[in-house]
C-alpha positions as CSV (number, residue, x, y, z in Angstrom):
1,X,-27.4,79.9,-24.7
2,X,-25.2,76.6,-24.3
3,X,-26.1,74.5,-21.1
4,X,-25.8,71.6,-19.9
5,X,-28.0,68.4,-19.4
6,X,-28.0,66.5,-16.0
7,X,-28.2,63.0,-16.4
8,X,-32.0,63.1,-15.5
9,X,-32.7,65.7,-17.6
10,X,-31.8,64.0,-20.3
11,X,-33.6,61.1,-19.9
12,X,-36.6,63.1,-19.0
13,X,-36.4,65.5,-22.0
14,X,-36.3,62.4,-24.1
15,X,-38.7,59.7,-22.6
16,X,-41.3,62.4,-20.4
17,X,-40.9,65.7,-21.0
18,X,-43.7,66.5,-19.2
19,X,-41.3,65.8,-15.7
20,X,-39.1,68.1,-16.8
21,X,-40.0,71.6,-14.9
22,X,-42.2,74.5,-17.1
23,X,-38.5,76.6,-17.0
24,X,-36.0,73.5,-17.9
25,X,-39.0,72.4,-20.8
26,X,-38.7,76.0,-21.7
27,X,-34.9,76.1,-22.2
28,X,-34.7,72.6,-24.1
29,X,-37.4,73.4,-26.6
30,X,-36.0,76.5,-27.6
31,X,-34.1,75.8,-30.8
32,X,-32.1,78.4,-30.4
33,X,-30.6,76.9,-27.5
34,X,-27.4,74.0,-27.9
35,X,-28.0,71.4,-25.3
36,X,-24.8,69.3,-24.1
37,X,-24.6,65.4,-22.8
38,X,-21.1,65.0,-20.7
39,X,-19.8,61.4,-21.8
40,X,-19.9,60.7,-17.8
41,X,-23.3,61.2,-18.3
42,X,-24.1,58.4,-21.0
43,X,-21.0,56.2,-18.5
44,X,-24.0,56.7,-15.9
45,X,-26.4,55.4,-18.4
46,X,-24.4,52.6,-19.3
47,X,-23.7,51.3,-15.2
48,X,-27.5,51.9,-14.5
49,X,-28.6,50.1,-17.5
50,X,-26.6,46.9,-16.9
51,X,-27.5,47.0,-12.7
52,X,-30.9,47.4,-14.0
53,X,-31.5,50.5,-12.0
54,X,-32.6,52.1,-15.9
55,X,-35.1,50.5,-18.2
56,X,-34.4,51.2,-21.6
57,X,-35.6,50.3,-24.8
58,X,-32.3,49.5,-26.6
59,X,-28.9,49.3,-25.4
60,X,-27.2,52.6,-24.2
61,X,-25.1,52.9,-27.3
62,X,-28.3,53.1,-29.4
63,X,-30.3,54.8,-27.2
64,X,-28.2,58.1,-26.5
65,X,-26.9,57.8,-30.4
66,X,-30.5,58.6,-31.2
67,X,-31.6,61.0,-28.7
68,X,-28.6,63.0,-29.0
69,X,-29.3,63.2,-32.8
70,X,-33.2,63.4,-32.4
71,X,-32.8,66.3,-30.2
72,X,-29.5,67.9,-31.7
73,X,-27.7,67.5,-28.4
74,X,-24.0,67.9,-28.4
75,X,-21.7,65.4,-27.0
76,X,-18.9,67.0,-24.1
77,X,-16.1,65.1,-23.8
78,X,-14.2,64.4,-19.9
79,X,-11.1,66.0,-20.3
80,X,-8.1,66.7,-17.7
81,X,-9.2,70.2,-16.7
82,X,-12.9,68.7,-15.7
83,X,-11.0,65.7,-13.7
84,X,-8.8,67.7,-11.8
85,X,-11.3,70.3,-11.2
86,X,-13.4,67.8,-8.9
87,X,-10.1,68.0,-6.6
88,X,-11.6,71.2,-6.0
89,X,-14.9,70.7,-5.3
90,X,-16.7,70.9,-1.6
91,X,-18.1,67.8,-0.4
92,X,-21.6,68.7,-0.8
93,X,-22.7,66.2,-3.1
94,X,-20.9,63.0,-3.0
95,X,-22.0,61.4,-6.4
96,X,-19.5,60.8,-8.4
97,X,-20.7,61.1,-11.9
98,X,-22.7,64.6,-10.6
99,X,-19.4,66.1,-9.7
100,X,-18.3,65.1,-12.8
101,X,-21.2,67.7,-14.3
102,X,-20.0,69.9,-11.8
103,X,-16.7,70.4,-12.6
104,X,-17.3,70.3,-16.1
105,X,-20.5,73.3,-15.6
106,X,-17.5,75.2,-13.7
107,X,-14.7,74.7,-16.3
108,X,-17.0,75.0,-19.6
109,X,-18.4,78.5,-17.7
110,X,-21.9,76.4,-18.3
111,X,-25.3,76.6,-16.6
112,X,-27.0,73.0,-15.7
113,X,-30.0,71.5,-16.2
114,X,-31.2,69.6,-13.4
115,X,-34.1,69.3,-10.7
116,X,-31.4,68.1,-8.2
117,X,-31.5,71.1,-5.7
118,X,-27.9,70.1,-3.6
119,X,-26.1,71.3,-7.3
120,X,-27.4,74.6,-6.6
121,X,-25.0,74.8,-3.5
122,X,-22.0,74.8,-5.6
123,X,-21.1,78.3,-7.7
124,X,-22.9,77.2,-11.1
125,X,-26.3,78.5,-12.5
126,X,-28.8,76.0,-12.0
127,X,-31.8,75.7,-14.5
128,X,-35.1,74.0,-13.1
């Protein structure tokens, strides 16, 4: 199964896996599973590292270069259909860069990883 990786998520399945719920752990260690990163995730990364709102131990280019290769997590690209598809979208969640991983769950047909509960009010499988 193909799913994919909340922003959090990510950082938890690389840095503490042990916050990372016993079903999401489940799912990510399972090597027959593929694991995506949306590139508005590691654009999260990037504006939280520089505000300082995200300690990490190298700059954001390094850092999701390596985990995405340590862990064999595929990059997904933003492309037109996932833009547009936020026109769409309820107002639920007003995060940008989660709508973002909304739309592109929707579009891709793909479940997401995340512990943030509000996603689960939109009509994609949520896996916690």
């Amino acid at each position: 199964m193909i799913a994919l990786l909340d922003t959090n998520a990510f950082l938890y399945a690389v840095n503490s896996p042990e916050r990372l719920s016993d079903t999401a752990r489940a799912f990510v260690s399972d090597a027959g599973n593929r694991l995506m990163l949306s590139v508005a995730s590691g654009w999260e990364i990037a504006i939280k590292a520089a505000q300082r709102k995200l300690n990490l131990d190298e700059p954001p280019a390094r850092f999701i270069a390596k985990h995405t290769r340590i862990a064999q997590i595929e990059v997904l690209p933003v492309v037109m259909a996932h833009a547009v598809k936020v026109y769409e979208l309820p107002r639920i969640h007003k995060d940008p860069f989660d709508r973002m991983l909304i739309a592109q769950a929707m579009v891709e047909r793909l479940p997401l990883i995340s512990s943030d509960t509000t996603l689960a009010r939109y009509k994609v499988k949520v896996i916690w």
